[in-house]
N, C-alpha and C positions, 0 to 999 in steps of 0.2 A: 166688809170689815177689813179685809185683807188691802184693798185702795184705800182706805186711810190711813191704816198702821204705814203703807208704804209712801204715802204723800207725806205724812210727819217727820218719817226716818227720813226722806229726801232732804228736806225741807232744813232740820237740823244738821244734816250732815254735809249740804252745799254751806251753811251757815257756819261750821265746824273749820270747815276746810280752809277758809281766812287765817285762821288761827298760826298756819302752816306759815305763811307769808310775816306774818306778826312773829314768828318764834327767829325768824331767821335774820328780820328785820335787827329784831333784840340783840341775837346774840351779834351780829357783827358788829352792831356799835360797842355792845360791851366790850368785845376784842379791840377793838380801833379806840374806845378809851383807856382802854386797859394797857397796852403797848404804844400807845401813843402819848399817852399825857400822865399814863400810870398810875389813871383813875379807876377804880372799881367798887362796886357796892354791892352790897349783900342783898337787897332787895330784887334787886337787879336780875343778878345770877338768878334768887331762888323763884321768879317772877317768871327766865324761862322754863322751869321742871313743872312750874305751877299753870304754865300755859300747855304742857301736855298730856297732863291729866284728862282736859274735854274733849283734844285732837284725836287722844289712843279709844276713851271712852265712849265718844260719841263715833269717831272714825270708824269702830270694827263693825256697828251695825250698816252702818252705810256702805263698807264693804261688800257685807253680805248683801246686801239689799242691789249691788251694780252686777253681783258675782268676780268681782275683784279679789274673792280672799284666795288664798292658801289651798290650794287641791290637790290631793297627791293622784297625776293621772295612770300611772304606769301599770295598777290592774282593773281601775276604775275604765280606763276605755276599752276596754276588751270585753267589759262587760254588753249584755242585753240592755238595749233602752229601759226597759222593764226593770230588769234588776239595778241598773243605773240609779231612777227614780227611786226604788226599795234604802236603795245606798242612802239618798238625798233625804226621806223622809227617817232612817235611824238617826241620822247625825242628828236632821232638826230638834226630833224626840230628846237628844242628847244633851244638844245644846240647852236645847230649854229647860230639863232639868237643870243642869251646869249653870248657867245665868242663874237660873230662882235662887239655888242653894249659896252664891256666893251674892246674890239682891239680899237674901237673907242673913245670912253672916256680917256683910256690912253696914248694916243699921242699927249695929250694937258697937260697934266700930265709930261710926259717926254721932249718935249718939254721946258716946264717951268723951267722944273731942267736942262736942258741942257743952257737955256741963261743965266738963274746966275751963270753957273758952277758949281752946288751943289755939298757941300762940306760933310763930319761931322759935327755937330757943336759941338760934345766932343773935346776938347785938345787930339790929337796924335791917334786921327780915321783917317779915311780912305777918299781918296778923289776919284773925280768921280761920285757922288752919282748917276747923272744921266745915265751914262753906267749899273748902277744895275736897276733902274727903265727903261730901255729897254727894259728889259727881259721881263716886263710884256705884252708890246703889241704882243712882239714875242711868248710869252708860248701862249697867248689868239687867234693870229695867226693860230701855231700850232693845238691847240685843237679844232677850227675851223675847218680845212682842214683833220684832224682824226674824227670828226664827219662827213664829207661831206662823206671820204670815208666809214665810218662806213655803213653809208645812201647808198650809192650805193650798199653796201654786203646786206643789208635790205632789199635793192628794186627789187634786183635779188633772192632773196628769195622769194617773194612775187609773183613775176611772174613764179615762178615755182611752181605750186601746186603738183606737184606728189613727189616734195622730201618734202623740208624742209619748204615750207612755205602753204601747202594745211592742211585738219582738218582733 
């Protein structure tokens, strides 16, 4: 289980990471029409904020999935491999609560924007709003199911004391 949750999160998050090249793509042309012919549109603009919604969402499980995120080492290395692992397997627990309860909170959220059909409300933005607010339960989804399996690598560490997870 834990190899497929991780080949999915890959899979999506090499797929995601385009997205990076497309955001950056956008905005310089918008600037270069913008200051150069003193063309700009509202689409436009709100198309890149709307292209980082699946880059943040989908990025943070993938993150977690390379060990790219965020770690604060400074009393975490001093620890016992042991206790290391202990560390690794509260946060998951944590995470995953964390992810569910805001998976769950956002589906009354997108929902909402899906019955009024949310729109823009700028003249000549983008319609759909609530197809970009999906993304959220799905990225919080994701990032859930990359900490579950994170938590199984954890726990088979733990149960191994002679490799990686003994003092």
């Amino acid at each position: 289980m834990k190899e497929a949750i991780e080949r999915a999160v890959d899979l999506v998050g090499r797929a995601t990471s385009w997205l990076a090249l497309v955001i950056v793509v956008l905005m310089a042309v918008n600037v270069v029409l913008r200051y150069t012919l003193s063309y700009g549109s509202v689409w436009a603009q709100e198309l890149e904020w709307h292209l980082l919604v699946p880059l943040i969402m989908f990025g943070i499980p993938f993150a977690l999935l390379k060990g790219d995120h965020v770690r604060v080492d400074v009393l975490f290395e001093k620890f016992s491999r042991r206790n290391q692992v202990l560390v690794d397997i509260a946060s998951q627990v944590l995470g995953i609560a964390i992810a569910a309860l805001f998976f769950w909170l956002c589906l009354a959220y997108v929902q909402q924007s899906f019955a009024i059909n949310e729109t823009s409300s700028d003249p000549g933005g983008l319609a759909y709003r609530w197809a970009l607010k999906a993304l959220l339960p799905a990225g919080f989804l994701l990032l859930a199911l990359q900490s579950f399996a994170t938590l199984l690598g954890d726990l088979a560490k733990l149960r191994a004391p002679g490799r990686e997870g003994g003092e």
